[in-house]
VMD Tcl script that draws the C-alpha trace (Angstrom):
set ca {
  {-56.82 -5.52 212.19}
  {-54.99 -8.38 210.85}
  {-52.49 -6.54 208.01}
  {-51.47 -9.73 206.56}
  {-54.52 -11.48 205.74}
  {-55.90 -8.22 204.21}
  {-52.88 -7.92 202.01}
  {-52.86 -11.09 200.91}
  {-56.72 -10.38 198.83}
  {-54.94 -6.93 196.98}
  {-52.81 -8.62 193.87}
  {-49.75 -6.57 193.24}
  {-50.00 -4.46 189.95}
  {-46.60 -4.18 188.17}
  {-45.71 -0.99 188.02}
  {-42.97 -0.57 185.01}
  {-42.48 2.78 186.31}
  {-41.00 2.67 189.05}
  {-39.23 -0.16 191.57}
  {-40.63 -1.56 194.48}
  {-40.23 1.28 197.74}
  {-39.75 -2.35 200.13}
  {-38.45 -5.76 199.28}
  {-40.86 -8.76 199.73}
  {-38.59 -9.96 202.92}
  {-38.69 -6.15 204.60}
  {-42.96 -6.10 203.39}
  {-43.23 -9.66 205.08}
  {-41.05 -8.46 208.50}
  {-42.94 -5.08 209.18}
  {-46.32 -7.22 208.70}
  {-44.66 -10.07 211.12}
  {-43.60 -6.90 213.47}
  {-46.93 -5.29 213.78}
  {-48.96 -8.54 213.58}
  {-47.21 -9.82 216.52}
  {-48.04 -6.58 218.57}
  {-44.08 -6.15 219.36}
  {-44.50 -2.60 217.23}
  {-47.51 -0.24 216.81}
  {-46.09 2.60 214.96}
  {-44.16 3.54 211.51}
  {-40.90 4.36 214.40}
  {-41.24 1.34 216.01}
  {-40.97 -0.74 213.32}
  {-37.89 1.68 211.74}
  {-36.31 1.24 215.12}
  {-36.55 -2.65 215.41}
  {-35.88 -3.23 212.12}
  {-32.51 -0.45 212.42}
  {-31.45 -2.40 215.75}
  {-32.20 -5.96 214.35}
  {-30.22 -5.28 210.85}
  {-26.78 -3.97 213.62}
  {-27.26 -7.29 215.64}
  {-27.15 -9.55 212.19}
  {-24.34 -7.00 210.91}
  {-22.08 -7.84 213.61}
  {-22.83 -11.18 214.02}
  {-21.57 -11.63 210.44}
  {-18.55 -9.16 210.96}
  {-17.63 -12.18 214.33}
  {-18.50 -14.60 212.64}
  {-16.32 -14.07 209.18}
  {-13.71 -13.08 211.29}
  {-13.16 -9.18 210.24}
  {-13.57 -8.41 213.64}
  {-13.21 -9.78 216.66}
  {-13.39 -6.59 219.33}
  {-15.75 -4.49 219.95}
  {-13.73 -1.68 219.24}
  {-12.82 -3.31 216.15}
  {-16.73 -3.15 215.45}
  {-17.25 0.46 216.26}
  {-14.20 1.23 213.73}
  {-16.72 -0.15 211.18}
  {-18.94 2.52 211.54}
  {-22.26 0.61 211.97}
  {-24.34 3.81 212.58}
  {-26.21 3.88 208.89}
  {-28.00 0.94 207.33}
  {-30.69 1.69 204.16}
  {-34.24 1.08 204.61}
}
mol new
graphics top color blue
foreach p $ca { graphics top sphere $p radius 0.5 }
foreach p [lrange $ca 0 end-1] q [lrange $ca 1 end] { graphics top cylinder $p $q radius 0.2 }
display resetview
């Protein structure tokens, strides 16, 4: 089943209740994720999207200069992201 072609025919309902439980960008990277057949499963996903969001975390941390050891990352404490 192709997720993101079946989403695409449901039209969001605003909800003034309550917030959104996913951003549009997470929404659109689980459906990329599962379309792609790279994940099958709720953990799957959680885990690539947990391991993708360290990679781009310390990419930035190299790249803006606030670290530049990996020791120096592990002092940041990269071990909890939201989702």
């Amino acid at each position: 089943m192709n997720i993101a072609h079946s989403t695409e025919m449901i039209e969001d309902l605003k909800r003034s209740d309550r917030p959104r439980i996913l951003t549009q960008e997470k929404e659109e990277r689980i459906i990329e994720l599962i379309n792609s057949g790279e994940c099958e499963t709720a953990t799957e996903v959680h885990s690539t999207i947990l391991t993708q969001e360290k990679e781009e975390r310390i990419i930035e941390l190299i790249n803006s200069g606030e670290c530049e050891t990996a020791t120096e990352i592990a002092k940041m404490r990269l071990r909890s992201f939201d989702f």
